[in-house]
C-alpha positions, 0 to 999 in steps of 0.5 A, spaced: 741 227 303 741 227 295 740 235 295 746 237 302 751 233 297 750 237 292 748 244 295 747 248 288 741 244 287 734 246 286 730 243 290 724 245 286 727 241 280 729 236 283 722 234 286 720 234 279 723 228 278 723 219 281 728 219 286 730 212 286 730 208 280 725 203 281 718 207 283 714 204 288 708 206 283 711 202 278 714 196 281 715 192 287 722 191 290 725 191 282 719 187 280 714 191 275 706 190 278 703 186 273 697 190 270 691 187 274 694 191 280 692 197 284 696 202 286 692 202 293 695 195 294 701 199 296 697 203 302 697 196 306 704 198 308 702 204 312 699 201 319 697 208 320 692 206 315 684 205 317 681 198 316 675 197 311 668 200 313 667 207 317 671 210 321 668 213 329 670 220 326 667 218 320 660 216 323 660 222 328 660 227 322 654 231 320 656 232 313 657 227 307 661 229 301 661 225 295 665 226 288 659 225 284 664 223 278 667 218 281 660 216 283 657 215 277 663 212 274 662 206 279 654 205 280 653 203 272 645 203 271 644 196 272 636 197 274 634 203 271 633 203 264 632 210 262 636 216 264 630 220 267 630 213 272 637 213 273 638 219 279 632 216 283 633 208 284 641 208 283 645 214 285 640 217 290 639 210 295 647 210 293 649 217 297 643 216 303 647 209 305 652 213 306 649 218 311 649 216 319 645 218 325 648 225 325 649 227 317 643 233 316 646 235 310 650 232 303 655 234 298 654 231 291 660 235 287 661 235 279 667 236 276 666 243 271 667 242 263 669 248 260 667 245 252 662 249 248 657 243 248 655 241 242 649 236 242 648 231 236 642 226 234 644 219 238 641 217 231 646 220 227 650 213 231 654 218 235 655 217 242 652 224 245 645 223 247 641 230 249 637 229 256 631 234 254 626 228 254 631 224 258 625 218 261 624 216 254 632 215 252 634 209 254 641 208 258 648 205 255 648 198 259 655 194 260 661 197 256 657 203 252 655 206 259 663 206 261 664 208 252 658 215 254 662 217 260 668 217 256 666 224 252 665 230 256 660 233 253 656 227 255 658 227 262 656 235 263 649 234 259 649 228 264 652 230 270 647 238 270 642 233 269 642 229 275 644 236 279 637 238 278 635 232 279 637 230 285 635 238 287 629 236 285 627 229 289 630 231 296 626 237 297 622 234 303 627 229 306 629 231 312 637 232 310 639 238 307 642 236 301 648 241 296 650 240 289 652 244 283 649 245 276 655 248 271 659 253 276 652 254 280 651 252 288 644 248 287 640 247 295 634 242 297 633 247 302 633 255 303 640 257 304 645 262 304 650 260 296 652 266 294 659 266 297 660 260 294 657 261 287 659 262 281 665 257 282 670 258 276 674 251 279 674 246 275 676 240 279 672 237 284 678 237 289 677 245 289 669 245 289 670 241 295 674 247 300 668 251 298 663 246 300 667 244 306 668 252 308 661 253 308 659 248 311 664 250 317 660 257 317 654 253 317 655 251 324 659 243 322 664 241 325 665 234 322 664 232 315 666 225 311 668 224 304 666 218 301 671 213 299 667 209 292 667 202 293 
């Protein structure tokens, strides 16, 4: 309606921009959100919405996608104590309790960080940690955890890391488990990967497409994103 009463406008330009003067992102009816809110609180207004716990389509699924980023954001390393542990007792039960009667294979997706690495001594009081020997270094708990991720040389070492890790103890389960290690497709089983690796997009969203177009060549028809809790 704002753009039929001003018919020179650019519509690429006026998308660019709020179009009321309190955005709903920001506030609620004129009143700001208090700092303690979400922004998923807004989604309660869509009826459409699903409701808490997998949908049917969701357990009808044979593939299982995670964006591993977020995942490790979310499950802090509470048990393991070391970082060569951490794969095996947290993140590993974590992705296999989202697999149904149907899933056969799971996508664990990493974002790709384009830094020259610089690996530092942690005893120098840096906060990079080199993961060569990792079943000596011990894990940050509590704040250090979520003040480790905050640095992006830690979260590539780490995250390629877990990759390999999670290639390597998947071997002999009966799913088919993906992931990447840098811009490189790594599978549990013997599988077709050159068509999508190398992969130069950073963004896990993007990674994904990849993943869900072999996927569908493999014969999938259905294929669940997690939602982190």
């Amino acid at each position: 309606m704002s753009l039929q009463a001003r018919p020179n406008a650019d519509a690429d330009d006026f998308f660019k921009y709020e179009n009321q003067r309190e955005p709903p992102s920001l506030s609620d009816r004129g009143k700001l959100r208090s700092g303690s809110g979400t922004k998923s609180d807004i989604l309660g207004c869509l009826p459409w919405m699903p409701g808490p716990g997998q949908t049917p389509a969701a357990r009808q699924a044979s593939v299982v996608v995670f964006d591993m980023a977020a995942v490790v954001h979310i499950i802090k390393p509470k048990r393991a104590s070391v970082f060569g542990k951490y794969t095996e007792m947290q993140l590993l039960p974590y992705s296999e309790s989202h697999m149904m009667d149907r899933t056969t294979r799971v996508d664990a997706i990493w974002d790709a960080y384009r830094l020259q690495r610089q690996i530092l001594s942690p005893k120098l009081g840096s906060n990079r940690v080199e993961l060569h020997d990792a079943d000596k270094i011990p894990i940050p708990k509590g704040a250090q955890w979520q003040l480790f991720l905050k640095d992006s040389q830690n979260k590539d070492e780490l995250f390629q890391f877990i990759s390999w890790e999670l290639q390597r103890i998947t071997v002999n389960s009966q799913y088919h488990l993906l992931t990447r290690k840098a811009d490189i497709a790594l599978g549990s089983k013997p599988t077709y990967l050159s068509d999508m690796s190398p992969c130069r997009q950073e963004e896990t969203d993007t990674r994904m497409m990849l993943h869900l177009r072999h996927a569908a060549d493999q014969g999938h028809t259905k294929s669940y994103l997690t939602k982190v809790d």
